[in-house]
C-alpha positions as CSV (number, residue, x, y, z in Angstrom):
1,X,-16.9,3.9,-17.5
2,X,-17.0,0.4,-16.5
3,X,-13.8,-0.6,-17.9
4,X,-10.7,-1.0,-16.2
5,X,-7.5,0.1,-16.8
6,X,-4.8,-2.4,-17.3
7,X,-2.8,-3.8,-13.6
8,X,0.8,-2.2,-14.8
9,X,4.0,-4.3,-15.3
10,X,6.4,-4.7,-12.6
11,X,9.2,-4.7,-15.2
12,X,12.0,-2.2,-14.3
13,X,14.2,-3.7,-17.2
14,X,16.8,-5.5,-15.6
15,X,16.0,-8.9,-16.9
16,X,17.8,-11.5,-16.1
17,X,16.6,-15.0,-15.0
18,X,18.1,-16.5,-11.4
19,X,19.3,-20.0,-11.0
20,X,15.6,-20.5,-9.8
21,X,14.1,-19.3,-12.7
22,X,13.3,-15.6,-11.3
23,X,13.4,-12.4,-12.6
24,X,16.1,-10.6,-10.5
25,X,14.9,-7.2,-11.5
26,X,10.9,-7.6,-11.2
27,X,10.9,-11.0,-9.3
28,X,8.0,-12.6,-12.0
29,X,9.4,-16.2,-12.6
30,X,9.7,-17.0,-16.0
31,X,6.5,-18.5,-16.8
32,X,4.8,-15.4,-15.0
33,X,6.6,-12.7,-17.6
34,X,5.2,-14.9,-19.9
35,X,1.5,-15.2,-18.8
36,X,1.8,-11.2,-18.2
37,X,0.2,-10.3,-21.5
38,X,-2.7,-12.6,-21.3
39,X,-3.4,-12.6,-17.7
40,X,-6.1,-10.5,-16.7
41,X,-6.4,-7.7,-13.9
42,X,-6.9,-10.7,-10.9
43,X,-4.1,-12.7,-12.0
44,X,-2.0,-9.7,-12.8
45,X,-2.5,-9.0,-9.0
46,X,-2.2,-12.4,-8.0
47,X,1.8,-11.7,-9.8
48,X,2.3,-8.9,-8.3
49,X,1.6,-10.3,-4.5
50,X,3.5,-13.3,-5.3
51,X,7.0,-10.7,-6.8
52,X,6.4,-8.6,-3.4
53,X,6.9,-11.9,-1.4
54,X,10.1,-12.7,-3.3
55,X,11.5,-9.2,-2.8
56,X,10.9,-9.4,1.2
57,X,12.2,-12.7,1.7
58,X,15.3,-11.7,-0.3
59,X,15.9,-8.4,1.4
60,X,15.3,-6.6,-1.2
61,X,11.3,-5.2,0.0
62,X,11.6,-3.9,3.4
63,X,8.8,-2.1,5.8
64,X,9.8,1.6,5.5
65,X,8.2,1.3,9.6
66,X,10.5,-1.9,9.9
67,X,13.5,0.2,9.1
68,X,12.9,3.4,11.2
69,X,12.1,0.7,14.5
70,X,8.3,1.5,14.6
């Protein structure tokens, strides 16, 4: 019971690399897709923090509350 299940990718299969090196369908940068299948649970949370800040700062991640003026 101890074991944990695997942190799931945030692929959604639109990959394709930015000028700066970033995923613009999952937001991982380059080196992060390919750390993905090592990385453990932590780090694989560490990623997924890191692809939420990219999609906020580029519009694409918005506060459902944000958007209804809460």
């Amino acid at each position: 019971m101890g074991t944990e299940l695997p942190v799931k990718s945030p692929c959604v299969y639109v990959c394709c690399l930015d000028d700066n090196d970033i995923c613009i369908g999952c937001h991982r940068s380059g080196m992060e897709i390919t750390e993905w299948g090592r990385a453990d649970n932590e780090r694989r949370r560490e990623i997924l923090a890191l692809c939420e800040s990219r999609a906020r700062q580029q519009g694409v991640l918005m506060n459902i509350a944000t958007q209804e003026g809460r």
